[in-house]
MIDOZA-656423 format. One record per atom (N, C-alpha, C, O): atom name; residue in three letters; residue number from 0; x, y, z. Coordinates in Angstrom, 2 decimals. Atoms other than C-alpha are relative to their C-alpha. Layout:
! residues N
 atom res   n      px      py      pz
   CA ALA NUM       X       Y       Z
...
END
This chain:
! residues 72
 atom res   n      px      py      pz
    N UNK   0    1.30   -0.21    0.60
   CA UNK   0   33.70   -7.48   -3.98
    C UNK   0   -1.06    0.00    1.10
    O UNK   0   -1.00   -0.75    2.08
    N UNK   1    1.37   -0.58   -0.92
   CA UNK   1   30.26   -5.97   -2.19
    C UNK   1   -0.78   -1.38   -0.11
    O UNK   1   -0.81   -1.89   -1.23
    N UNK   2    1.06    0.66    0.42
   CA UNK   2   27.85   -8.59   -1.78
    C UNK   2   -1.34    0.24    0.26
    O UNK   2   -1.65    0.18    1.45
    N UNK   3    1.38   -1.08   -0.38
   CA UNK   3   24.13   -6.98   -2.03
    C UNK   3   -1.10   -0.56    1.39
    O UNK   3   -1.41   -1.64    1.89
    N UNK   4    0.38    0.13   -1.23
   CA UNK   4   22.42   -6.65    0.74
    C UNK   4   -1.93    0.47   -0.25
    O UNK   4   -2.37    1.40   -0.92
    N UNK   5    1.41   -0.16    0.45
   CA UNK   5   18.23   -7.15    0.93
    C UNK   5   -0.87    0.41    1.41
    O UNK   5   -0.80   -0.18    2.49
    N UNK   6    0.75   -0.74   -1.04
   CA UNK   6   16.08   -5.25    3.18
    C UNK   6   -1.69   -0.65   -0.61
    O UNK   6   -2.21   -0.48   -1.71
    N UNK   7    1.55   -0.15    0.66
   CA UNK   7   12.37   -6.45    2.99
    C UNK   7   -1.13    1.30    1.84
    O UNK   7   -0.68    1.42    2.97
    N UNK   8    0.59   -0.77   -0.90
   CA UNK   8    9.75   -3.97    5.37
    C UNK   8   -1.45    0.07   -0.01
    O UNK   8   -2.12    1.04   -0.37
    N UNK   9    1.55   -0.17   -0.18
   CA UNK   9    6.29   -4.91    5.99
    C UNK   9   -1.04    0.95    0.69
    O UNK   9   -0.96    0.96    1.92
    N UNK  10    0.83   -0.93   -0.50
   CA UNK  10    3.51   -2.28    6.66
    C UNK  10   -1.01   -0.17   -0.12
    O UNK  10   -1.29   -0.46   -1.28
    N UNK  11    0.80    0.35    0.62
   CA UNK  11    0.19   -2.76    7.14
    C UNK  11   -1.08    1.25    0.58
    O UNK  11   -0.78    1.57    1.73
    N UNK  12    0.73   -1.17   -0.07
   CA UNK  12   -2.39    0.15    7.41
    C UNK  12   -1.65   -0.01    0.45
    O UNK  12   -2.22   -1.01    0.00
    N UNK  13    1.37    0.67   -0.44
   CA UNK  13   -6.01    0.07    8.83
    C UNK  13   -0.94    0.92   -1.03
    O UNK  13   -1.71    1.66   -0.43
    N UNK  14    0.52   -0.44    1.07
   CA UNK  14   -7.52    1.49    5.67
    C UNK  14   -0.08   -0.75   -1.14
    O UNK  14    0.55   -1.81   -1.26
    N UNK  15    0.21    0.62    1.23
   CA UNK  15   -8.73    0.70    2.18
    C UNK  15    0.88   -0.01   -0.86
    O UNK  15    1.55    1.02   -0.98
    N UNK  16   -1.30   -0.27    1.32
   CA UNK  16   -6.26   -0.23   -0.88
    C UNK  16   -0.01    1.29   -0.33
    O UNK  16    0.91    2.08   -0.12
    N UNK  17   -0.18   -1.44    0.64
   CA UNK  17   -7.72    2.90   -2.67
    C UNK  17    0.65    0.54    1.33
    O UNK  17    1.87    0.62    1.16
    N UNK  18   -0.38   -1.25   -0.92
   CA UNK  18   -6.97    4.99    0.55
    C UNK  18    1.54   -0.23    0.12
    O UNK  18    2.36    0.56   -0.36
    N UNK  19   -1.53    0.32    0.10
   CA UNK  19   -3.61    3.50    1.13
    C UNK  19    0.91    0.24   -1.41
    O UNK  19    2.14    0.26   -1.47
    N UNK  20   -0.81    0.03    1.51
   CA UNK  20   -2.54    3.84   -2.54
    C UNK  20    0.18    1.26   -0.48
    O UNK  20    1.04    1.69   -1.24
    N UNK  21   -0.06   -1.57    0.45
   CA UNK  21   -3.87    7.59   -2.57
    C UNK  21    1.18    0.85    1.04
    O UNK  21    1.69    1.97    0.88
    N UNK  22   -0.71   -1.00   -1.44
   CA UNK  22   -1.79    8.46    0.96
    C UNK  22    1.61   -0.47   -0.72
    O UNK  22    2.60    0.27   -0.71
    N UNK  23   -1.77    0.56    0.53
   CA UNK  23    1.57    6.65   -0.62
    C UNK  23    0.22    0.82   -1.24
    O UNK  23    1.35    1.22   -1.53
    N UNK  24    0.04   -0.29    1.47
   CA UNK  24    1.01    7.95   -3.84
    C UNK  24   -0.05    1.79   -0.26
    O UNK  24   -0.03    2.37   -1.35
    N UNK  25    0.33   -1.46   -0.10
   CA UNK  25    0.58   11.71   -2.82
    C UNK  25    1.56    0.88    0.58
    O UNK  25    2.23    0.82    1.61
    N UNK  26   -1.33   -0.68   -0.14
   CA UNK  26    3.58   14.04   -3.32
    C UNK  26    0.21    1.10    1.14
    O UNK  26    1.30    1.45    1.60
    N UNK  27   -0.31   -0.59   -1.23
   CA UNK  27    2.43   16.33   -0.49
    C UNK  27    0.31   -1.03    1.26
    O UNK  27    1.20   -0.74    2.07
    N UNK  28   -0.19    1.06   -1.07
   CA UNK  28    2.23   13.16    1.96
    C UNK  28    1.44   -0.40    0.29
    O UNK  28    1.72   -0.62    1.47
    N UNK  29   -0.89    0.47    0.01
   CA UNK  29    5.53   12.15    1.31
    C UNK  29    1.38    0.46    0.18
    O UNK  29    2.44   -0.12    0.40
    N UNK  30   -1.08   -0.93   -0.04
   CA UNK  30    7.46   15.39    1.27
    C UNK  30   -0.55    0.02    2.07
    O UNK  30    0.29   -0.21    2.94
    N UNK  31    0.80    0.12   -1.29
   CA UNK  31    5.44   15.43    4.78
    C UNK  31    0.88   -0.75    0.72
    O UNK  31    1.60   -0.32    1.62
    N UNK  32   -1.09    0.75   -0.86
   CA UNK  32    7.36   12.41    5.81
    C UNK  32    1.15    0.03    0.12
    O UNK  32    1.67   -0.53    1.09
    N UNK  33   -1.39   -0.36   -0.05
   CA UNK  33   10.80   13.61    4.84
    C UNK  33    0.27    1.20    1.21
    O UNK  33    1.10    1.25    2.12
    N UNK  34    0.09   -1.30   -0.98
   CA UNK  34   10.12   16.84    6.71
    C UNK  34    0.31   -0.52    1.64
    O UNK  34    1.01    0.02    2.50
    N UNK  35    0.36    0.50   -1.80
   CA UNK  35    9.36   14.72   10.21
    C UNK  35    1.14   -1.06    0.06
    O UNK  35    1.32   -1.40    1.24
    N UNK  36   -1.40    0.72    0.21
   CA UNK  36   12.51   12.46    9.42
    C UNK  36    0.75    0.60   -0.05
    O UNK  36    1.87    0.09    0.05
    N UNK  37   -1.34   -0.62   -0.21
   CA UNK  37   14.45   15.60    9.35
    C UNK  37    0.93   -0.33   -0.86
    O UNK  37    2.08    0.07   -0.66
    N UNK  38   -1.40   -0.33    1.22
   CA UNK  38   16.47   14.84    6.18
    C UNK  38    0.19    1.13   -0.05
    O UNK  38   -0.55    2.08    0.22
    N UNK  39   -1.56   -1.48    0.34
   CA UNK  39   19.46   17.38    5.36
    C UNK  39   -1.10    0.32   -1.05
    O UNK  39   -1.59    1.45   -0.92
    N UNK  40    0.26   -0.26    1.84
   CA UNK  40   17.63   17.26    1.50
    C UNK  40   -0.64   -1.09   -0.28
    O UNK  40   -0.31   -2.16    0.23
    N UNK  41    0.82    0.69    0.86
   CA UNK  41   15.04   15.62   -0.61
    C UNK  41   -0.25    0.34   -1.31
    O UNK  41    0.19    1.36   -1.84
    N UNK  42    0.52   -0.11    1.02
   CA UNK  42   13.56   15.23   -3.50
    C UNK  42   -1.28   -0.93   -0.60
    O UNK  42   -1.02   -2.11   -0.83
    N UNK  43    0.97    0.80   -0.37
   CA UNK  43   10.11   13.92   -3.97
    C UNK  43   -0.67   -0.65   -1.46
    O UNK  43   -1.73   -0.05   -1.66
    N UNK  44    1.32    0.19    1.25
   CA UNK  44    8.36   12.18   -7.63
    C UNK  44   -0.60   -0.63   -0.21
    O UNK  44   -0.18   -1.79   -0.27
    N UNK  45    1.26    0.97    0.23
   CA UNK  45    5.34   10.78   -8.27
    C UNK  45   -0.09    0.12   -1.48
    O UNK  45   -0.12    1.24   -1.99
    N UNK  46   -0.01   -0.16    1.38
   CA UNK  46    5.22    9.78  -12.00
    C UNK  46   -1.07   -1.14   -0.25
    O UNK  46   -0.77   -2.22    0.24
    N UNK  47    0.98    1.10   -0.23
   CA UNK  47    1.83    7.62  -12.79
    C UNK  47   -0.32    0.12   -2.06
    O UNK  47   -0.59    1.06   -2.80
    N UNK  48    0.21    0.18    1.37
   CA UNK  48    1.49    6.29  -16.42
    C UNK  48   -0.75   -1.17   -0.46
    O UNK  48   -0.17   -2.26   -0.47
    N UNK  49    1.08    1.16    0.10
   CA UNK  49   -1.70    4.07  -17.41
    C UNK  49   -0.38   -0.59    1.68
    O UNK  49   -1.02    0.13    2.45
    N UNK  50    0.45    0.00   -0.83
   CA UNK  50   -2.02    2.06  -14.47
    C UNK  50    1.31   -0.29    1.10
    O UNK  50    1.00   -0.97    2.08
    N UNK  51   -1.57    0.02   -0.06
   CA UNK  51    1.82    2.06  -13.37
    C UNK  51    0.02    1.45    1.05
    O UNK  51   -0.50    2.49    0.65
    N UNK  52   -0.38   -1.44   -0.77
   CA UNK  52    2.85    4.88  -10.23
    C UNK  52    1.38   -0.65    0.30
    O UNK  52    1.53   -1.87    0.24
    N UNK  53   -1.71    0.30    0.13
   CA UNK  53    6.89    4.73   -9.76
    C UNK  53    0.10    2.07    0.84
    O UNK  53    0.23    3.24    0.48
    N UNK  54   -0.50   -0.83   -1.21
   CA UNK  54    7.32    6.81   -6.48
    C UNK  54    1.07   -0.15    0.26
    O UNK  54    1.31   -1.19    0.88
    N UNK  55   -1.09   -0.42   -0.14
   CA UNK  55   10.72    8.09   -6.42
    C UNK  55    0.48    0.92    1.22
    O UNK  55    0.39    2.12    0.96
    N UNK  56   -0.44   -0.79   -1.41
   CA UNK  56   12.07    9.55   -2.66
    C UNK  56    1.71   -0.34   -0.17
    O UNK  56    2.28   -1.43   -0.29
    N UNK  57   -1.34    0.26   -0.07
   CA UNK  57   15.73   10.46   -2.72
    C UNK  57    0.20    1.11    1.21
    O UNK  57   -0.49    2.12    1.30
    N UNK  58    0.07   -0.82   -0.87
   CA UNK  58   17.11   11.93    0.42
    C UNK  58    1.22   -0.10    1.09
    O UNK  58    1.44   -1.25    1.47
    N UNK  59   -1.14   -0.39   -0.54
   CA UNK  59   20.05   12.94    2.43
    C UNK  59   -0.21   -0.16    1.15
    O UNK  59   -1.18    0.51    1.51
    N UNK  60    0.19   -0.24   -1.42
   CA UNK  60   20.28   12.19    6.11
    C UNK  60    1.46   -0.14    0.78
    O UNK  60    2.56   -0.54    0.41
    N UNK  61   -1.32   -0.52   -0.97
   CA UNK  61   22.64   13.00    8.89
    C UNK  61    0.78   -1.58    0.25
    O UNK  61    0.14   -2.62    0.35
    N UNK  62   -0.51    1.28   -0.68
   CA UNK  62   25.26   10.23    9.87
    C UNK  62    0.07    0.28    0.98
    O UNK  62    0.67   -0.64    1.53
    N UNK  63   -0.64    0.24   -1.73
   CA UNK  63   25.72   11.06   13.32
    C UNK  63   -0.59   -1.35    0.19
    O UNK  63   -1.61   -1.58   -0.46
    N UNK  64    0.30    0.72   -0.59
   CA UNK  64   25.33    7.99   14.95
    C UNK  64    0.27   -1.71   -0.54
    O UNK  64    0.13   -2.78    0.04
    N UNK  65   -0.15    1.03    0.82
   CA UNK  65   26.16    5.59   12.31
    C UNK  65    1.30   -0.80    0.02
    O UNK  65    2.16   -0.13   -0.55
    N UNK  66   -1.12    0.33   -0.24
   CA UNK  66   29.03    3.40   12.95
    C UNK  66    1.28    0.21   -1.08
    O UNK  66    0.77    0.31   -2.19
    N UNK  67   -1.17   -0.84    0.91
   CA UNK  67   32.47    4.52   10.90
    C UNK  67    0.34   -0.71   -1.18
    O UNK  67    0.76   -0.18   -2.20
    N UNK  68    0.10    1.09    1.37
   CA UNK  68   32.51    1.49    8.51
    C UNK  68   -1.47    0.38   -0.68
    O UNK  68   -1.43    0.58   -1.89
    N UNK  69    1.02   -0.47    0.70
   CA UNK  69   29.11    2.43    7.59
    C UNK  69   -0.30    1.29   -0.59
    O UNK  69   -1.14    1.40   -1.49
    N UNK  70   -0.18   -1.03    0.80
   CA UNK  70   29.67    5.77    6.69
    C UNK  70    0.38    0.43   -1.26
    O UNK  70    0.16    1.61   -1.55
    N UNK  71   -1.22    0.11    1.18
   CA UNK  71   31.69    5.49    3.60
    C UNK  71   -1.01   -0.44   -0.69
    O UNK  71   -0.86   -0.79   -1.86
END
């Protein structure tokens, strides 16, 4: 049995909440960053309902380089 594994990733931005919330939250911005990451494939959605946004990035990237247990 897998036992899950937790990634946390702090970022901090020299801008305002609103501005930070509109640059994360923006489906051209984000396809933007897949592009310059060079994923194989993406897929980008921004879905915002009341006061709720549920940014969805799914995306394919190359293994070269990835050790052979981690590939799989």
């Amino acid at each position: 049995m897998m036992s899950a594994m937790k990634f946390t990733h702090e970022l901090t931005y020299d801008a305002s909440p609103a501005e930070v919330y509109a640059m994360l939250s923006d489906p051209a911005f984000r396809e933007e960053v897949c592009e310059r990451q060079r994923v194989l494939r993406h897929d980008v959605r921004v879905d915002s309902t009341g006061e709720a946004t549920e940014v969805r990035i799914e995306q394919v990237q190359d293994a070269a380089g990835i050790p052979s247990f981690a590939k799989k």
